[in-house]
C-alpha positions in Angstrom: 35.8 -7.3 -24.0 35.1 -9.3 -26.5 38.2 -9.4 -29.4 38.3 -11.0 -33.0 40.2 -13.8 -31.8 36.9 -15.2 -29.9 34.8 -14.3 -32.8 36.9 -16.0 -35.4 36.9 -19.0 -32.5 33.1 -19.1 -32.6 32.8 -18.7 -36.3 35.6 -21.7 -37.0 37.3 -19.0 -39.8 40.5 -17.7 -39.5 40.8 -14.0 -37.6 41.7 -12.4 -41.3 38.4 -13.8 -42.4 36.6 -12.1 -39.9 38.4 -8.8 -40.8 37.4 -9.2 -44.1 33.6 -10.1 -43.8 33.3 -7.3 -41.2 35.0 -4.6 -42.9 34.2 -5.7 -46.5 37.9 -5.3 -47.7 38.3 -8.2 -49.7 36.2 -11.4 -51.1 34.4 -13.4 -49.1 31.9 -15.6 -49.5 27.8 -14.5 -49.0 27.8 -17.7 -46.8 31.2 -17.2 -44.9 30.2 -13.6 -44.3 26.4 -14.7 -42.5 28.4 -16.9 -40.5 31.1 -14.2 -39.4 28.1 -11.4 -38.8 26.2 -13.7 -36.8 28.9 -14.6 -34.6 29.6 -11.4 -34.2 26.2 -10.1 -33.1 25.9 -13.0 -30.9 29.1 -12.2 -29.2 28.6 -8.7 -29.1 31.4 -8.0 -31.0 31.7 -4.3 -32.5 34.5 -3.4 -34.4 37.2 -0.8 -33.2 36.5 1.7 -35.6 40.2 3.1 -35.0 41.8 -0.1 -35.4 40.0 -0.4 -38.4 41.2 3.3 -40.0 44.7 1.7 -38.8 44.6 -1.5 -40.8 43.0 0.0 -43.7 44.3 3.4 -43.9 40.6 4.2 -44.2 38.1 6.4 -41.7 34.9 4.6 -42.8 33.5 8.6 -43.3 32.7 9.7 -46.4 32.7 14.0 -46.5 29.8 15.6 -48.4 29.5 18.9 -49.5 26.3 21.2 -50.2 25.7 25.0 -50.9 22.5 25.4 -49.1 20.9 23.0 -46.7 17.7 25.1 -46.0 16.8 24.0 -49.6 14.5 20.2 -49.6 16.4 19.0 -52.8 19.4 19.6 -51.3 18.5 18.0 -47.8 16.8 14.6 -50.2 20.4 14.3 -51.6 21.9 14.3 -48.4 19.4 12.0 -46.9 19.6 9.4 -49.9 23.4 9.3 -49.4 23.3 9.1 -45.4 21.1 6.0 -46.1 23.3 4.4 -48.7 26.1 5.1 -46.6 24.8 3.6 -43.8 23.9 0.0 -45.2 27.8 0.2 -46.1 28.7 1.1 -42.8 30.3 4.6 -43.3 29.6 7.5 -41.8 29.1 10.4 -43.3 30.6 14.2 -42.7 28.4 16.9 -44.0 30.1 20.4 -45.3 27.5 23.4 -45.8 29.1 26.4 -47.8 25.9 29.0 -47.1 28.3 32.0 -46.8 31.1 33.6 -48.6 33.9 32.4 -50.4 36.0 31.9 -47.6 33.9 29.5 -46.4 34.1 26.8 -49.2 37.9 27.8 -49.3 38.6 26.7 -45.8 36.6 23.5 -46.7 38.5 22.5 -49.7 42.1 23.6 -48.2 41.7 22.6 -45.4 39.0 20.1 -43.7 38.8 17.8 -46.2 42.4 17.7 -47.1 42.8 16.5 -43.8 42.5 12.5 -43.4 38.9 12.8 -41.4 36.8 11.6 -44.4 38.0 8.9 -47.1 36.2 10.5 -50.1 33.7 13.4 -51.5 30.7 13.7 -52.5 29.8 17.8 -54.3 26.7 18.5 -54.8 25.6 21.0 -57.5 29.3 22.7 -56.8 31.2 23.5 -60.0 34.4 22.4 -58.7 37.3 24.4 -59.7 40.5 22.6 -61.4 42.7 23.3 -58.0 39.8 21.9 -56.1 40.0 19.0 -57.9 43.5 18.4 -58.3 44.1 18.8 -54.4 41.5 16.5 -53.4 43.2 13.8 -56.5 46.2 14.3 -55.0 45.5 12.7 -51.6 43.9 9.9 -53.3 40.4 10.9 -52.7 37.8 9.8 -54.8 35.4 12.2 -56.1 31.6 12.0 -57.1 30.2 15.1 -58.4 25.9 15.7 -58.8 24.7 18.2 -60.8 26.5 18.7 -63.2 29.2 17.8 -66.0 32.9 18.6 -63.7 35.9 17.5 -65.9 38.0 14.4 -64.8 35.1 13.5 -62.7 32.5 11.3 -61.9 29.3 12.9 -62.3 25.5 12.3 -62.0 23.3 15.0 -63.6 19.7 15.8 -65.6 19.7 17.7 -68.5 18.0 20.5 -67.4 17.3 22.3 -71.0 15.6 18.9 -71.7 14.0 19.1 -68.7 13.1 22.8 -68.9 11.4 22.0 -72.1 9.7 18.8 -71.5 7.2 20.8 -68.9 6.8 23.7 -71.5 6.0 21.1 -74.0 3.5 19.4 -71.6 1.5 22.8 -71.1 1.9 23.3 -75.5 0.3 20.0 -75.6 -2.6 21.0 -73.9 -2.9 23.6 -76.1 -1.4 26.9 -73.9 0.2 29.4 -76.2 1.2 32.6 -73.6 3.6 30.9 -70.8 5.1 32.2 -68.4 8.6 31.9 -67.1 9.7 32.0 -63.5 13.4 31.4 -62.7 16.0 32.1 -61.3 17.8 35.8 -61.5 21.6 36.4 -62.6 22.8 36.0 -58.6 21.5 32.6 -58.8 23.1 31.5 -62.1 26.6 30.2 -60.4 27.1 26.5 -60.3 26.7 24.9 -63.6 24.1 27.5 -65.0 20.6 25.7 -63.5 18.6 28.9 -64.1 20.0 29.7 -67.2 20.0 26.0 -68.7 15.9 26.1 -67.8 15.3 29.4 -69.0 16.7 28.4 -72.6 14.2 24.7 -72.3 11.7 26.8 -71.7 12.4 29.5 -75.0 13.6 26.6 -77.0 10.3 24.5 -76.3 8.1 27.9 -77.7 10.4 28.7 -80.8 10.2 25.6 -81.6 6.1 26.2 -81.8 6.5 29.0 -83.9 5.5 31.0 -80.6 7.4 34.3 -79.8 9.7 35.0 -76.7 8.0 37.5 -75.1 10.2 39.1 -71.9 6.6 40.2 -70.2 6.6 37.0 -69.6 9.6 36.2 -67.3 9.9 36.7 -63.9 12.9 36.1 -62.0 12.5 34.9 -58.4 14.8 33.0 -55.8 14.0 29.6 -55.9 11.7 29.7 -52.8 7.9 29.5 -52.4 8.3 33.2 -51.4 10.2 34.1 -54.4 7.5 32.1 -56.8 4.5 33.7 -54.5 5.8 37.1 -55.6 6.5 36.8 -59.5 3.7 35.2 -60.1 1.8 37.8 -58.8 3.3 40.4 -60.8 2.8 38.3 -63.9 -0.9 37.2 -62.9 -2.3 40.7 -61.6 -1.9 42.5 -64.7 -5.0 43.4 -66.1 -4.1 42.9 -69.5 -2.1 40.2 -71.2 -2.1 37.7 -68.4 -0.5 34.7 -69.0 -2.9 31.2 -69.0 0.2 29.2 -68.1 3.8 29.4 -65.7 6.7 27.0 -66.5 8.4 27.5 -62.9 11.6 26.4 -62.8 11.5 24.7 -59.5 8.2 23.0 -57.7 9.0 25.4 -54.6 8.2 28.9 -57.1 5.4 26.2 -58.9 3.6 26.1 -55.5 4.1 29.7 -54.3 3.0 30.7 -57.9 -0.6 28.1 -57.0 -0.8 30.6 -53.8 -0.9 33.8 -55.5 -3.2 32.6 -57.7 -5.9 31.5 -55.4 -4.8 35.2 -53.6 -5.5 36.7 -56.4 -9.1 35.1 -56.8 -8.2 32.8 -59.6 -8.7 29.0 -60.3 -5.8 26.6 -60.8 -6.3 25.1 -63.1 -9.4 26.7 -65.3 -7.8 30.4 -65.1 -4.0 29.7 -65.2 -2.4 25.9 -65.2 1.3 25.7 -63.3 3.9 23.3 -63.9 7.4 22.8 -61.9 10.3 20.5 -61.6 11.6 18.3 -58.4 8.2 16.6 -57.2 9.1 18.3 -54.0 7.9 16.3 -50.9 4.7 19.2 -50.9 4.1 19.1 -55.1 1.0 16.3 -54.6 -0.6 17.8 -51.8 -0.9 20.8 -54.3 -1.9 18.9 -57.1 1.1 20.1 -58.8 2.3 18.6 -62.1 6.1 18.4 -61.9 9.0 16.7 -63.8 10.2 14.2 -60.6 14.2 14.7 -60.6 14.2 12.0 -57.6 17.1 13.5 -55.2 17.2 11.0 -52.7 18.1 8.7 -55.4 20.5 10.8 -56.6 22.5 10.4 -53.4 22.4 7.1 -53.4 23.6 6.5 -56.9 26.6 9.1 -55.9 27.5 6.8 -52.9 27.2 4.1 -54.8 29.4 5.1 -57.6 32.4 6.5 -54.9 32.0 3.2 -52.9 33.3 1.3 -56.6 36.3 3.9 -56.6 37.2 2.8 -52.8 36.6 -0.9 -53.5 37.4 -1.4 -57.1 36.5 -4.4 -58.9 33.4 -5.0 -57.1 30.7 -3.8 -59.5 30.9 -3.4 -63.3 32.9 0.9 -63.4 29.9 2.8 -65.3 31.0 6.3 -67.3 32.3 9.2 -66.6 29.2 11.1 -67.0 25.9 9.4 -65.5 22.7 11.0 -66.9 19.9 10.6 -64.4 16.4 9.8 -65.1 13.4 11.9 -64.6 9.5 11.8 -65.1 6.7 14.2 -65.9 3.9 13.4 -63.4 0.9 15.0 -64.6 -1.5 16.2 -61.5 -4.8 18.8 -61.3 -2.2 21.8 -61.6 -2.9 21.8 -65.9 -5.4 21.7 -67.9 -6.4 22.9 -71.2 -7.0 26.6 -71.2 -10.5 27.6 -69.8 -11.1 24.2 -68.8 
């Protein structure tokens, strides 16, 4: 079996060297490094992942926790980081708390106090100050999306600004009764999402002198089931129908395009629908959407931990990252009638 003796041999660098271009724990140069990689892969060399943990104190494994993985935004964060994570070559453990509380208490006591993963990545999880401090306390760093988590590093939209960015798209066009779809009071845990959009969405009509009217919100679960069934409570009324829906996700946006054609009416002459995500289904819908882009979101999150684990590489950004986002205007609005 090929050892790093031979490889450090066939590459003419010292055997530290090779440790170092292989495991990326300390400077080397871009050209030293080629040199070390392609000796490697020519010798088949592959790097004992337990001597490595040994030497470095490190498991290469990076732990990342979700609420829901049946959810696609959740699943694009995931996927982003796995990819980042990859090119760096760490592994990744992945931690879903669909359940009760006891679930996310074993997780955070427990498994990832343990030394199987080197750092943590929580995903739209409003960690709690013990939660924090216990992970702290073993060293681990800690990247939070989401949401603002005190004492940590956090990626996040703003999702009032958000919220009221796609009412103000369908004001622009000229819509003055719009509808509301969000998420009910069981949904409003973590860092407030359905609450936050809700007040966009009344802030972006108060703001055009247009009145809050509660006949026009709808509360749903975040699903294309959920969005189906508001909006058909709000768009089979016979009087008072709304000629616009600010959903506040793209899943309830496309379940709310499905009730409307159920219902007999066009999208986007008799009602226009806007969402936020650009879920991996919003342009086969023609749905206009403010793009959140999740799988970039998990790569910026790896990318921000791996700094904390290898300080001094990369420039440390703040405390609080805000995350861009885009409204992408498909055949889902129009102006009213048209």
């Amino acid at each position: 079996m090929i050892g790093i003796a031979e490889v450090a041999r066939y590459a003419g660098v010292s055997t530290a060297t090779v440790s170092r271009a292989l495991s990326g724990n300390g400077h080397v140069s871009p050209a030293t490094k080629l040199k070390v990689e392609t000796a490697a892969r020519e010798l088949g060399y592959v790097v004992s992942s337990t001597a490595s943990s040994l030497a470095s104190g490190r498991m290469k494994n990076i732990g990342v926790v979700v609420p829901f993985l049946n959810r696609w935004f959740f699943t694009s964060v995931v996927e982003g980081a796995q990819r980042a994570l990859l090119r760096n070559g760490y592994d990744l453990t992945l931690y879903n708390l669909t359940g009760d509380g006891i679930e996310r208490q074993s997780v955070f006591e427990h498994f990832l106090l343990r030394q199987r993963v080197d750092a943590v990545i929580a995903v739209s999880l409003e960690l709690t100050e013990d939660e924090i401090f216990r992970l702290h306390a073993l060293g681990k760093p800690l990247v939070g999306v989401g949401g603002l988590i005190e004492g940590v590093r956090t990626l996040a939209i703003d999702d009032i600004a958000v919220a009221r960015l796609a009412t103000e798209h369908l004001l622009g066009l000229g819509h003055t009764r719009i509808a509301h779809i969000g998420g009910s009071q069981h949904y409003d845990l973590d860092f407030h999402l359905p609450t936050n959009r809700r007040f966009g969405y009344e802030a972006a009509l108060t703001a055009a002198g247009i009145p809050l009217d509660p006949e026009l919100d709808e509360d749903a679960d975040f699903t294309i089931q959920g969005g189906y069934h508001a909006a058909k409570q709000l768009l089979g009324r016979p009087h008072g129908r709304p000629t616009a829906i600010f959903a506040a996700s793209d899943e309830m946006a496309i379940g709310s395009i499905l009730a409307a054609r159920d219902l007999g009416l066009s999208v986007p002459r008799d009602v226009s629908i806007v969402g936020i995500d650009d879920h991996e289904l919003a342009e086969f819908f023609g749905l206009s959407t403010i793009a959140q882009f999740p799988q970039g979101q998990g790569e910026k999150a790896v990318e921000i931990l791996l700094d904390q684990l290898h300080p001094g590489q990369h420039d440390q950004v703040e405390l609080n990252t805000p995350l861009p986002v885009k409204l992408i205007v498909r055949s889902s609005t129009a102006r009213p009638g048209e």
